[in-house]
N, C-alpha and C positions, 0 to 999 in steps of 0.2 A: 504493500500500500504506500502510495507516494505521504509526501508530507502537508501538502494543499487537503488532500480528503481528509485524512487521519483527522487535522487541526479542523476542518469542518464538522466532521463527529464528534471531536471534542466539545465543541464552543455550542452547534445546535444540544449535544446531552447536557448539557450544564456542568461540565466538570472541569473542577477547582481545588486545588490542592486541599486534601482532606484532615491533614494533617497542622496547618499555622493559619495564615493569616487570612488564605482562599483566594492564592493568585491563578487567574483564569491560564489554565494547562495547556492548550492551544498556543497559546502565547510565550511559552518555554520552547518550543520542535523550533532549533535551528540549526540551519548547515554549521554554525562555530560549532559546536559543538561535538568535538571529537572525544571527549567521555562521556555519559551520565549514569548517573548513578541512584540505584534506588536505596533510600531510607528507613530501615529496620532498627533504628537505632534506639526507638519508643526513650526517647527522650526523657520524660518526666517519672518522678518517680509514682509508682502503684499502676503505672499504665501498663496494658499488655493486648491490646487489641491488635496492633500492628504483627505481631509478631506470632500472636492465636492466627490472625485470616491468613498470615505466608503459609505456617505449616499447615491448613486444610487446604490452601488454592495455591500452593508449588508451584504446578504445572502449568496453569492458565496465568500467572499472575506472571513469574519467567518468561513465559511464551511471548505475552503482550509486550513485555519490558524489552527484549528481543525484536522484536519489531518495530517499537519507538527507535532502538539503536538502530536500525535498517534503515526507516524513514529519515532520518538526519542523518545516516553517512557515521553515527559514533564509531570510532575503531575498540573502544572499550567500552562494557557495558558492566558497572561492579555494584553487587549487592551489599551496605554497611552493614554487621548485624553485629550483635556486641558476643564474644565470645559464649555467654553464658546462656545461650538459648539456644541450648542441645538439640532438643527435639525442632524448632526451625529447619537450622543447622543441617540436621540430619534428613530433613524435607527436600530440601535444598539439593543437597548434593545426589539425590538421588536424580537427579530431573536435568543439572546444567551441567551434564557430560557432553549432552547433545548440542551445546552449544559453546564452541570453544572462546567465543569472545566474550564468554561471560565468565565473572569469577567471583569469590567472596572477597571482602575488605574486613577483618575481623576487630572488634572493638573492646576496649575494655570494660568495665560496667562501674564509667564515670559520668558523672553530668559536667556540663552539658553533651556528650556527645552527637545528640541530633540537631544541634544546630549545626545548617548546613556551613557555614563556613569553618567551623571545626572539623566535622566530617568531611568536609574535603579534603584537607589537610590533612587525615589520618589517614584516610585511604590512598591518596595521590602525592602527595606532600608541596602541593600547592596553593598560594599561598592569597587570596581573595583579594584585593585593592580596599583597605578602608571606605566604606561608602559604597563599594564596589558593587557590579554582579557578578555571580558566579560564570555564566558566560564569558566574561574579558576573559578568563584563561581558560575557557573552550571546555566547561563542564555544565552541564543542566542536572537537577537533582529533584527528585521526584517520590511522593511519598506511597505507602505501600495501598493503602487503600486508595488513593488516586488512581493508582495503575489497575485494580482492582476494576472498579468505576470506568476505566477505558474498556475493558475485555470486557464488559456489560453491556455498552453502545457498541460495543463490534460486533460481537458474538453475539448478544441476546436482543438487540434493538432496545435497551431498556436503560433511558437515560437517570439520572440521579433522583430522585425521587426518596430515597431512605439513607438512615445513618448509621452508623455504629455506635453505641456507646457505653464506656464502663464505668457501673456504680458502684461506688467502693466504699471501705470506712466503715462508718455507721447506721450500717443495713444489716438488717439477718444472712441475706443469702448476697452477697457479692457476686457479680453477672458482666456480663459484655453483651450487649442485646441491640437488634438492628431495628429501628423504629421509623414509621414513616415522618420525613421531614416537618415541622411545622407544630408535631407534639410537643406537650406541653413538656416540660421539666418536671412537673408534679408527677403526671404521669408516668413518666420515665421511668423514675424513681419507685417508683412504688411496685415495679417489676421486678425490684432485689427486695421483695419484703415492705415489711414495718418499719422503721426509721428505730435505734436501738438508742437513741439517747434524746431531752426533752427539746423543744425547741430546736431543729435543728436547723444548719444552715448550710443551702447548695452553693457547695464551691463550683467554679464549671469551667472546666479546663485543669491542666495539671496545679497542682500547690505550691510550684517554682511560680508559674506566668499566668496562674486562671486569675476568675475575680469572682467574687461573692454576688452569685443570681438572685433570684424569686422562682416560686413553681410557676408563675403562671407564663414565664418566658418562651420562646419556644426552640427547640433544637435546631442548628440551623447545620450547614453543611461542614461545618470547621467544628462543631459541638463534638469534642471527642473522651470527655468522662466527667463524671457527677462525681465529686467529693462529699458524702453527707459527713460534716461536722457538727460537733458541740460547739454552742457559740462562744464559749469561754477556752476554745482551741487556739496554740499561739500563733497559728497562719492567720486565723479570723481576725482575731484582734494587731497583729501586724498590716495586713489589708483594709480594717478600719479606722487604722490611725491617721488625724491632718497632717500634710503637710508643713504648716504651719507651724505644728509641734513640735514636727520632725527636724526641722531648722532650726529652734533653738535649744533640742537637745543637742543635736549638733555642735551650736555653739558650744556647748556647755560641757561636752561629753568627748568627742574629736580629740583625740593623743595623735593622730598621726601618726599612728603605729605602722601602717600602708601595709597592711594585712589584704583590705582590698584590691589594690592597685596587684598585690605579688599573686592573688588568685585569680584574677579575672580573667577570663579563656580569653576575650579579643584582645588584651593588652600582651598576653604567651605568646602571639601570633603575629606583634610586632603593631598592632595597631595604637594608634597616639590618647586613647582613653587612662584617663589617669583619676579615680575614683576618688583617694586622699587627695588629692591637691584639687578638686572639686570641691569636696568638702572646707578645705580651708578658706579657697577663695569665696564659694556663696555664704559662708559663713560671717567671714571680717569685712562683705562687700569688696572684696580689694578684685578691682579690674585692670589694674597693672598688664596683667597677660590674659587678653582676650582667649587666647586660645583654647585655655583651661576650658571655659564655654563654650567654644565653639563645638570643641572635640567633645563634648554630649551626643552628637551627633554618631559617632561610631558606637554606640554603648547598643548592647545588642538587647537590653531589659531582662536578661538570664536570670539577673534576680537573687544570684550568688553572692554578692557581696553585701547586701542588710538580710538575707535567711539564710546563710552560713558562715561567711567571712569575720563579719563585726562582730568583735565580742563586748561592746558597747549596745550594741542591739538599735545602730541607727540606720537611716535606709538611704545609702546612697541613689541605689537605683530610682526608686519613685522623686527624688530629688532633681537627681538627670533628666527624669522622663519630661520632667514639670520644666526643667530649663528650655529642653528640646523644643517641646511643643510650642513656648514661646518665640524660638527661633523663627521655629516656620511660619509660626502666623505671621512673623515679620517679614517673608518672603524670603529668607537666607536658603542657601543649600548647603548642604556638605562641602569642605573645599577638597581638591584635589591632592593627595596626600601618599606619599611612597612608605611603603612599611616597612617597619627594620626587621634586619636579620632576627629569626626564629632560634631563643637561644636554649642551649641542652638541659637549663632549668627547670625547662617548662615539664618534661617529664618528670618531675616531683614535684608539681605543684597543682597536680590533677586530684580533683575530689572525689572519692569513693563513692557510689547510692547507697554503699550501705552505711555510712558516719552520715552524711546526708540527712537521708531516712532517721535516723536518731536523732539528731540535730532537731529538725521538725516532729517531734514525737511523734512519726506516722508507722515504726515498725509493727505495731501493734497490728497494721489493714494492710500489713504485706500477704495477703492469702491470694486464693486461683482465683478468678474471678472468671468462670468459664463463658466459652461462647456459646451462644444459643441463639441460631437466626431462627426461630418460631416467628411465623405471623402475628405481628403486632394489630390488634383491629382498633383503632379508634375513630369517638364520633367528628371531633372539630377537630381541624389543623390552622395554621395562622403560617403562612407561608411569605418569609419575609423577601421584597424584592433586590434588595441589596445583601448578598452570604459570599461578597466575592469581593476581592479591590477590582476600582474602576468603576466604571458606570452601573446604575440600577439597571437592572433588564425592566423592559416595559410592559403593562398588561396588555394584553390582549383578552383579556375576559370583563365580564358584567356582573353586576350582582341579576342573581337568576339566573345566569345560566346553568347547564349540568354541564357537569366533566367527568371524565374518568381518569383514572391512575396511570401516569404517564403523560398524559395532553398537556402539550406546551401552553402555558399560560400566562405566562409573558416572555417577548422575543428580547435578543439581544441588543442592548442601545448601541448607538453610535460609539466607537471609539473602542477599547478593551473594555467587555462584558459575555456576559450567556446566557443562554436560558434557564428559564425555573420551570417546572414540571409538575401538575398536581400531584400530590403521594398520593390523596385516595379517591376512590369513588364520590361524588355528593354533590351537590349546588351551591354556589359561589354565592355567601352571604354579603359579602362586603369586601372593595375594592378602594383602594387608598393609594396615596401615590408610596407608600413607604410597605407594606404589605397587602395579602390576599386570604380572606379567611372562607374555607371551605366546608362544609357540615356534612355530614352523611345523611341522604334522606333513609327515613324509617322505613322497612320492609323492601326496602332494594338491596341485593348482591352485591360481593363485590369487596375488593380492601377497605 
């Protein structure tokens, strides 16, 4: 399959990298591109969906990946997976004998390892341009259920429409369950059971980089695990702290120990982010060296340095984020910046998931959290028009009309975008320009 069709399959199914921020996948297939690499790296700690759907779809998930590398010309096509996912592992190798250009890239079981510009560099040993993309040095990286989601619009004609997602923590039964898109959170949730402590509260996304939800939100395509916690949990209450606070404990607190600076993955890798001298300068206001600020810009929000680094317990990161974002609204970019040599440091300076994992008293919801694609049925879905960077895809439907599972229902806008896709059967209650809510009508068939 050439790469014009593929990237049209892609962009009409709706698929978006399944895995971060939901960039439209079509938009990755390019001739630079003489490696890519797929992403098994499940990043965050308590996650395992990535790594459950390779070992049951081996062959179909390889195959596809296989093809993406055919359609862009890659001469290398390498799976990241972190050593310690045997049974993967052992999936794996049973399946890419039959394709010599494909290989493993073995990892160790540190975070961040799925950030793609670490896992580049682990598996290639190349080295990202601060700001950069992974294409300027001729690699695309693509996440497992993304690819997943591709073999589904080739093979099956069935664009994205459902999610995967793992409830973990404090739930009876801990699950990995594939839901149709636009359910609720509540719901989700209540598919691992009863909720095991009072009050609790959905984290949603990993405990490094999620944020604290509501049930009544709705799964969207990047939705990749429900954390139920106690609200007196120390993620929850680090995620609910001001900013405001956090600066003048800063003041107050800050030794410039530079524990953060010597941990932080993109500063190992030579990029100019310097986390203690952030901290000193928003602190005493001293703008002496703009740069310090500017360089917020390369901070990749890993979130490593205020939930494991500081033993102050302050938060660089949401400090940076907050500079960052003011940058941009002032119209600044990133500036063009050469990274320094990658020094042999850096290999001791890599954090364990399992001191991690302790760190954040999460050892406790390190259990299986098995996969179970059972048919999800539900009555309403809330199908948001925006689950991807770039443009909103735009409706095409009314309130009143019927649809069914699968029917495009809003097309791709102008510029990078894709389609959305009803998940289920029902009549379109209500159309907005920011989502589309769907109902199931009573005694009709059907998802």
């Amino acid at each position: 399959m050439d790469m014009k069709e593929l990237s049209r399959i892609m962009q009409q199914g709706g698929v978006v990298g399944a895995g971060g921020a939901g960039f439209p996948t079509y938009a990755k297939l390019n001739e630079n591109a003489d490696t890519i690499i797929l992403n098994c790296a499940e990043c965050e700690p308590l996650l395992r969906l990535h790594r459950q759907l390779l070992e049951k779809y081996a062959q179909e998930i390889v195959d596809t990946f296989h093809l993406i590398g055919e359609a862009v010309g890659a001469k290398e096509v390498i799976i990241g997976i972190k050593k310690a996912y045997t049974k993967t592992i052992d999936a794996l190798n049973a399946v890419i004998g039959t394709y010599p250009e494909v290989r493993l890239g073995l990892l160790d079981e540190v975070y961040p390892a799925g950030d793609e510009v670490v896992l580049i560099y682990e598996v290639t040993k190349k080295v990202v341009r601060p700001g950069g993309l992974p294409i300027e040095c001729g690699v695309a990286v693509f996440n497992v259920e993304t690819v997943y989601n591709v073999y589904r619009a080739m093979n099956q004609n069935v664009p994205v429409v459902d999610k995967l997602v793992s409830v973990v923590a404090e739930v009876e039964h801990p699950v990995t369950v594939r839901v149709p898109i636009g359910t609720s959170i509540e719901e989700t949730v209540s598919l691992a059971g009863a909720a095991t402590t009072k009050n609790p509260v959905y984290f949603i996304g990993g405990p490094m980089m999620g944020f604290i939800g509501s049930g009544s939100q709705p799964v969207t395509k990047t939705t990749n695990a429900v954390l139920v916690l106690p609200e007196d949990h120390l993620i929850v209450q680090k995620k609910r702290k001001k900013t405001s606070i956090d600066l003048k404990r800063a003041a107050a607190c800050c030794c410039q120990c530079s524990m953060c600076t010597d941990l932080c993955p993109r500063n190992r890798l030579g990029h100019p982010i310097q986390p203690h001298l952030f901290m000193r300068a928003a602190t005493c206001k001293d703008v002496q060296e703009p740069d310090i600020f500017v360089n917020t810009f390369f901070c990749s929000s890993c979130g490593l340095c205020e939930m494991y680094s500081c033993m102050q317990g302050l938060a660089p990161r949401s400090l940076m984020a907050e500079y960052k974002a003011g940058l941009r609204s002032h119209g600044l970019k990133p500036p063009q910046v050469v990274p320094k040599l990658v020094g042999e440091e850096r290999e001791y300076r890599k954090v364990p998931m399992e001191r991690l994992m302790a760190r954040l008293d999460l050892t406790k919801y390190d259990k299986e959290a098995p996969l179970d694609e059972s048919p999800v049925l539900v009555s309403k879905v809330k199908i948001m028009l925006s689950q991807h960077i770039g443009a909103p895809a735009s409706a095409t439907v009314k309130a009143g009309d019927q649809v069914n599972a699968g029917q495009m229902i809003a097309e791709p806008a102008k510029g990078l975008s894709v389609g959305i896709h009803a998940s289920i059967d029902g009549n379109v209650s209500e159309v907005t320009d920011k989502y589309i809510i769907i109902e199931k009508q009573e005694g009709r068939a059907g998802k």
